[in-house]
N, C-alpha and C positions, 0 to 999 in steps of 0.2 A: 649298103651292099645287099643286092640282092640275087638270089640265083634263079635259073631256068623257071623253076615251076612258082616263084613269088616270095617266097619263104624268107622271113629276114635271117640272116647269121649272127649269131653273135661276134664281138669285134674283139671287149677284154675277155682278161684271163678270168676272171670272178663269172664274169656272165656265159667261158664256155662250160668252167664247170657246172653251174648251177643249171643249165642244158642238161648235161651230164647226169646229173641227178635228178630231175625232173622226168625223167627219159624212163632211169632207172625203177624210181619211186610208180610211174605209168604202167610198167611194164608188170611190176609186184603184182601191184593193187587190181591190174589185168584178171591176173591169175586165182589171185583170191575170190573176184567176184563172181570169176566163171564156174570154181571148184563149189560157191556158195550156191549158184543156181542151179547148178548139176547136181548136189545133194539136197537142195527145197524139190525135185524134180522127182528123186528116186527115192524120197525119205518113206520109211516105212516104220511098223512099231519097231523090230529092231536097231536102226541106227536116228532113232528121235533125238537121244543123247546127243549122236556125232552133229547132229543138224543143227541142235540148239547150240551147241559151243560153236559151231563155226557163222552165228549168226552174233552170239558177245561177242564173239572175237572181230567180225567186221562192223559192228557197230563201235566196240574198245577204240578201234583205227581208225572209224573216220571212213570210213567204206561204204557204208550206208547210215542212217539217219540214226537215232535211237527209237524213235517213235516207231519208224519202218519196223526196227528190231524185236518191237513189240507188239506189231501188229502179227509181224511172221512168226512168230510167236506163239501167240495165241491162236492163227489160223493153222498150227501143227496141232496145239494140241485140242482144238476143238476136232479136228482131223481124226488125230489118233490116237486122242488121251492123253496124259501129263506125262513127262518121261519121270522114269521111276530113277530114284538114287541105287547108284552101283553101289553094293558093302563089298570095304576090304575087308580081309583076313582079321586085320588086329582089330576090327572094331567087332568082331562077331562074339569075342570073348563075353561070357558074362558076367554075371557080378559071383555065383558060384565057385567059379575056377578061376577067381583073380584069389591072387597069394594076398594073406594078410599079413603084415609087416608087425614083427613085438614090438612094444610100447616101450622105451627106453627113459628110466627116468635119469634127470640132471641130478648129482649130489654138487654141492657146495664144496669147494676145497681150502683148504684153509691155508694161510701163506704167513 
């Protein structure tokens, strides 16, 4: 079966869904590679962070290579330096202002 422009159709049911998905999955992986190249595009030292996560994250998927992942990579941050680690909140605490816990001893009981 074929239509106007050559295309084969699928015939079973197995093979229209897996179209179906195929389609779907194209259309994702679209989106992610263009949102990837539009931020290698416009990365700057502030969003180096957002650039390097969404470069694991299309290498994690199969979206691009891992190698690739490491080249673009390292051509950010020979660019614009290493991205620096965010601190949250809990981890700013020190060792100072952490509570010390009393020492509880076990006694033995007798039965």
């Amino acid at each position: 079966m074929e239509t106007v422009t050559g295309a084969v159709l699928p015939i079973t049911k197995s093979a229209k869904k897996s179209l179906k998905v195929s389609r779907t999955k194209k259309a994702l992986n679209q989106t992610k590679r263009v949102a990837l190249e539009k931020a290698l595009r416009t990365a700057d030292a502030k969003t180096v962070n957002h650039t390097v996560s969404l470069i694991d994250k299309a290498a994690k998927t199969g979206i691009i290579h891992k190698n690739k992942a490491a080249r673009l990579k390292s051509q950010l941050a020979k660019k614009l330096g290493t991205p620096k680690r965010e601190k949250s909140k809990e981890r700013v605490a020190t060792k100072t202002e952490a509570v010390k816990k009393p020492v509880v001893k076990k006694t033995k009981t007798k039965k």
